[in-house]
C-alpha positions in Angstrom: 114.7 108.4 107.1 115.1 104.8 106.6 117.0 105.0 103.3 113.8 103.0 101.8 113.0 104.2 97.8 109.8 105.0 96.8 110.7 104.1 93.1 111.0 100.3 93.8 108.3 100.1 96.1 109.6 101.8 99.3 112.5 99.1 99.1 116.3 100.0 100.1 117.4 102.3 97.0 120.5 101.8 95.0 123.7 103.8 96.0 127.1 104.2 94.2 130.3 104.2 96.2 133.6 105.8 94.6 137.1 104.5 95.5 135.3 101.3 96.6 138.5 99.1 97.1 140.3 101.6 99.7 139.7 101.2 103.3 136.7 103.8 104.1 135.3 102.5 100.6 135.3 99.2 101.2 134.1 99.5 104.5 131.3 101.4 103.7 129.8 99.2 100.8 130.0 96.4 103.4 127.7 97.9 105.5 125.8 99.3 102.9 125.0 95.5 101.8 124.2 94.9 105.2 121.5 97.3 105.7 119.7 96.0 102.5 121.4 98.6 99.5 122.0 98.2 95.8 125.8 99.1 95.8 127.5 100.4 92.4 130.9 100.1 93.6 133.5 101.7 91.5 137.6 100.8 91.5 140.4 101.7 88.9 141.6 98.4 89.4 138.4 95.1 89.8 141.1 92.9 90.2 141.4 94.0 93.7 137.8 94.3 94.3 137.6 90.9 93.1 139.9 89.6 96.7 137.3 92.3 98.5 134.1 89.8 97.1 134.0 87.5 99.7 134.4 89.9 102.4 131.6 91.9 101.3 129.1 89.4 100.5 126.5 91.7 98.2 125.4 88.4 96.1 122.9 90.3 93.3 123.0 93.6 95.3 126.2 94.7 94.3 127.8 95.7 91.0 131.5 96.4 90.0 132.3 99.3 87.8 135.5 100.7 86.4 136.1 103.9 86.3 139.1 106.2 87.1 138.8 109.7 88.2 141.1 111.0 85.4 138.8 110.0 82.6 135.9 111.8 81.5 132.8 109.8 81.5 133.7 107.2 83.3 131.6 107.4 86.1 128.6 107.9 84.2 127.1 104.0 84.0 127.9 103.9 87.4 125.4 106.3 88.7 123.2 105.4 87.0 119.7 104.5 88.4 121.2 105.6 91.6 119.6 107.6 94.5 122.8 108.9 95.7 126.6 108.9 95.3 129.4 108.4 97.7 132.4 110.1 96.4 135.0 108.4 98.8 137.5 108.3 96.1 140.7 110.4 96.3 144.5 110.9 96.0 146.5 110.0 98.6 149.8 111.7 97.8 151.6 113.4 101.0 154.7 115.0 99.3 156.2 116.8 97.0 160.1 116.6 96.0 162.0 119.8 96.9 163.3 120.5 93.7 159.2 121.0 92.3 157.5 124.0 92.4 154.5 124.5 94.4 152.7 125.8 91.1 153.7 123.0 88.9 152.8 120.2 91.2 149.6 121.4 91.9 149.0 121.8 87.9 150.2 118.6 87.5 149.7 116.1 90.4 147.1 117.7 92.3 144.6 119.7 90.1 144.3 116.6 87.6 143.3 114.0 89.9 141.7 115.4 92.9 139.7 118.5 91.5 139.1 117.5 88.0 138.4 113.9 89.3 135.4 114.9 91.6 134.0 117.5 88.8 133.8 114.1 86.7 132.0 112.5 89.4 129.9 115.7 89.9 129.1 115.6 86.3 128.5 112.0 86.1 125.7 112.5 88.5 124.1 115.5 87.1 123.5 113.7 83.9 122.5 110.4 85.9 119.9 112.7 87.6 121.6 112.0 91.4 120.2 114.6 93.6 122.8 113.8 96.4 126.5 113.2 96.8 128.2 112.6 100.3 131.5 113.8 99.7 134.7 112.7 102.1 136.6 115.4 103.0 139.4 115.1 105.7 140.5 116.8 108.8 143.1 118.2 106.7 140.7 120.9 106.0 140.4 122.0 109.4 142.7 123.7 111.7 142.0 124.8 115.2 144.2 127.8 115.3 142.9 131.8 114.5 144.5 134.2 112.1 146.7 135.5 115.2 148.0 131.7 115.7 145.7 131.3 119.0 144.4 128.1 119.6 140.5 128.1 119.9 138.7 125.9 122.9 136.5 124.1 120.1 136.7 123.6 116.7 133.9 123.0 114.3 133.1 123.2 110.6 133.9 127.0 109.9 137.1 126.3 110.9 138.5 126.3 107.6 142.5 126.3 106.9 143.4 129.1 104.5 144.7 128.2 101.0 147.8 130.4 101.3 148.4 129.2 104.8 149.3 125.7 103.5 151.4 126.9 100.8 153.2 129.2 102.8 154.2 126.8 105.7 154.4 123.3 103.8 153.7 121.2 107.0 154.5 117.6 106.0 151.9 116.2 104.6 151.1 119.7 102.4 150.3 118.2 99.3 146.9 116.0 100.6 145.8 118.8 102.8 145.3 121.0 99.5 144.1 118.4 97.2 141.4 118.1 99.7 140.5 121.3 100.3 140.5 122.4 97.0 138.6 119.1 95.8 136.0 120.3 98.5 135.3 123.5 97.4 135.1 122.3 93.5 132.2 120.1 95.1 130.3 123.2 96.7 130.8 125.1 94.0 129.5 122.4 91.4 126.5 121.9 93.7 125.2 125.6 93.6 125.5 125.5 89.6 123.9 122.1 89.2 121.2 122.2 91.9 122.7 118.8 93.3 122.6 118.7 97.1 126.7 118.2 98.2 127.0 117.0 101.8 130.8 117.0 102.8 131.7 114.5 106.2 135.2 115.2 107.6 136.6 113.1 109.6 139.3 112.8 111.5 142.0 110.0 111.9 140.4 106.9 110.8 140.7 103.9 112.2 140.3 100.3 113.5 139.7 97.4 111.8 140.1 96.9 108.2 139.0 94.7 105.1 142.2 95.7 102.8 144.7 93.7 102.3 147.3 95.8 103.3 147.6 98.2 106.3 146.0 101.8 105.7 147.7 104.7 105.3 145.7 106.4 108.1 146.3 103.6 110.3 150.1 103.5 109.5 150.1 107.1 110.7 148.0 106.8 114.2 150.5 103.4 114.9 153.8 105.3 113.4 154.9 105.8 116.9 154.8 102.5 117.4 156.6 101.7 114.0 158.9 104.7 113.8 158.0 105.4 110.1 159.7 108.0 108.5 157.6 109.4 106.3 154.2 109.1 108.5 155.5 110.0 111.7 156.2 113.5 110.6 152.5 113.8 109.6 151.1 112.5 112.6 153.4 115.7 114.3 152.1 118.0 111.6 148.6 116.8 112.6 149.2 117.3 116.5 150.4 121.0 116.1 147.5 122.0 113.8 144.8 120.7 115.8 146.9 120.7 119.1 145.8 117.0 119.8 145.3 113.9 117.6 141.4 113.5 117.1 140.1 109.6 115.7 137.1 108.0 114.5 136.2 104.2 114.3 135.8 103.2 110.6 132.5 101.3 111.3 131.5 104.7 112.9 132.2 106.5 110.0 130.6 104.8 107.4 127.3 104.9 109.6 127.9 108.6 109.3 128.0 108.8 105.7 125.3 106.6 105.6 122.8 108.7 108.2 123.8 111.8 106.1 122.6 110.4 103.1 119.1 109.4 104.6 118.5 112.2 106.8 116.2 114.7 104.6 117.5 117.9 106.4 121.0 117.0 106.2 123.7 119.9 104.5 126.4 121.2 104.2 129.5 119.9 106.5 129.9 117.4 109.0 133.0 116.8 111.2 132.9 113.0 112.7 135.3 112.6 115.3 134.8 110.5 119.0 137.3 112.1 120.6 141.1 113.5 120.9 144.3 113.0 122.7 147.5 114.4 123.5 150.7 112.6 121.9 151.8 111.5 125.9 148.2 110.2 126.1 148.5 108.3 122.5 151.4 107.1 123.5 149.8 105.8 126.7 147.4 103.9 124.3 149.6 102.3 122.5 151.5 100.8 125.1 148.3 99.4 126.7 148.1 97.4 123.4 151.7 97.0 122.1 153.9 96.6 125.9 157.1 96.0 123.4 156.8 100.2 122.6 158.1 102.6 124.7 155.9 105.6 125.3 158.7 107.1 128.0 159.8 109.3 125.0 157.2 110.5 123.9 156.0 111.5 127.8 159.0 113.9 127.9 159.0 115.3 124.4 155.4 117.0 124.4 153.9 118.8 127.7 150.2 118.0 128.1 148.1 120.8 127.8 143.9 121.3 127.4 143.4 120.5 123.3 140.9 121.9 121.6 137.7 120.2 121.5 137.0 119.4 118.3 133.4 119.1 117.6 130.8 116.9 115.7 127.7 118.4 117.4 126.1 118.9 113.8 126.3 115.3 113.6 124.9 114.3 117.1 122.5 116.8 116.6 121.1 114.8 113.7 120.7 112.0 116.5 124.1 109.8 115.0 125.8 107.9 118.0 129.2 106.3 118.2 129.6 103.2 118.8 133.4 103.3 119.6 135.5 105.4 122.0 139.0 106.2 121.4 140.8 103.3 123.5 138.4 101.0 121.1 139.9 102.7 118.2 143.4 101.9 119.6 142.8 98.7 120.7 141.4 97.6 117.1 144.1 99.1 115.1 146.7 97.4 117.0 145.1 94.0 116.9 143.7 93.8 113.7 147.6 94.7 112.3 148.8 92.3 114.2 146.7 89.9 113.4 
């Protein structure tokens, strides 16, 4: 279980890492380096893995690749001579304009790049011979309310949002949910007909430090009450009244996780990876620990505290992964390394 390949004399094996140059890909291929990998990384632009070089460090253990999820074939020299794939790449659209149809968009901006993008991976690595793919999923996927609209005391990896739910109620944020959920079930679907093994991690808000160069989308949602961001605020909300609580994970954290899943013989299937949840008050509460120029007063009187959910990564502890990082951690990094 120590990630060692027998091909190159029981030596750290080579893995590939999609979407390398946003923040859970860059992340990851750090510590990939640092536990003794091969990385293939793979961007659609090197020019910005080129500022990620010195962060990362990989000398002769890491290679760059080009490849965009659009185009057919291009992951293939990529995977190759790889022992397994990390498809962390992905769309991050959150709207859609009003005036677009729900069909059209998802012909046009979702179906092309998500779903078709991960079946180029997928078929990249059946051709490469790659046995296993960690795939990233998101929270997104999961919701912890029944059919009846009753929330459920805990909330684990069957609890699947429905397809026509998300088109019928277009919560902000609509557009990402489905792209991953959809992108998902391409990846299951691919593994059953290909005989590769497809292990999907799902975590939840991500965040803490970062190696980008700008700010990451999933930590300009957790801080947008902070910020007051119009456009991320509304998804942090949407978040809070699917799951009835915001739930986070530590970046570091989560790469270990993809990471363990990848090593661990007996691993399938899905994974959520989550430390923890809070209430909005209680996020709010956070926040003004580490930022005392924000207000949380608001945000006390706007939502009543109630039990949330618990949402569950006991598949994942059960495997014997550990976090490292509790919530106020995750807080206390985000708001420092942004400031900083």
């Amino acid at each position: 279980m120590d990630g060692s390949d027998p091909r190159n004399g029981g030596e750290k094996g080579t893995l590939c890492v999609t979407g390398a140059t946003g923040y859970i890909g860059s992340w990851l291929v750090r510590s990939l380096l640092r536990k003794g990998y091969t990385v293939h990384a793979t961007t659609r632009d090197l020019a910005k893995a080129d500022r990620l070089l010195p962060l990362w460090g990989g000398g002769e253990k890491l290679k760059l690749f080009r490849a965009d999820l659009g185009e057919e074939g291009s992951f293939d020299e990529a995977v190759k001579g790889c022992t397994g794939v990390f498809h962390v790449a992905a769309s991050m659209v959150f709207g859609v304009p009003d005036h677009v149809s729900i069909e059209s968009y998802v012909q046009s901006k979702i179906l092309e790049p998500a779903i078709k993008g991960t079946e180029n991976v997928l078929e990249a690595c059946r051709k490469g011979g790659v046995k296993k793919v960690i795939f990233t999923s998101s929270i997104s996927t999961v919701t912890a309310k029944d059919n009846y609209g009753k929330w459920k005391s805990v909330v684990d990896e069957s609890c699947v949002v429905l397809e026509d739910a998300i088109k019928s109620t277009k919560r902000k944020g609509w557009v990402y949910v489905l792209s991953k959920l959809l992108s998902e079930k391409k990846a299951f679907q691919f593994a059953k007909e290909s005989g590769i093994n497809i292990i999907s991690i799902i975590p939840t808000t991500v965040s803490g430090q970062f190696l980008t160069p700008t700010v990451p989308t999933s930590i300009r949602v957790l801080l947008s009450p902070i910020t007051g961001d119009p456009e991320l605020y509304p998804i942090l909300l949407s978040v809070h009244s699917r799951l009835g609580s915001i739930s986070v994970v530590h970046v570091e954290d989560l790469c270990d996780a993809h990471i363990l899943l990848m090593e661990h013989p007996s691993a399938q299937g899905r994974y959520i990876c989550s430390v923890g949840s809070c209430s909005m008050p209680k996020l709010a509460e956070l926040l003004s620990y580490e930022y005392p120029f924000f207000d949380a007063k608001r945000f006390t009187e706007d939502f009543h505290e109630s039990i949330p959910s618990m949402i569950s990564s006991k598949r994942l502890t059960d495997l014997g992964f550990k976090y490292k990082y509790g919530v106020g951690d995750i807080i206390r990094h985000s708001v420092t390394s942004c400031k900083e």
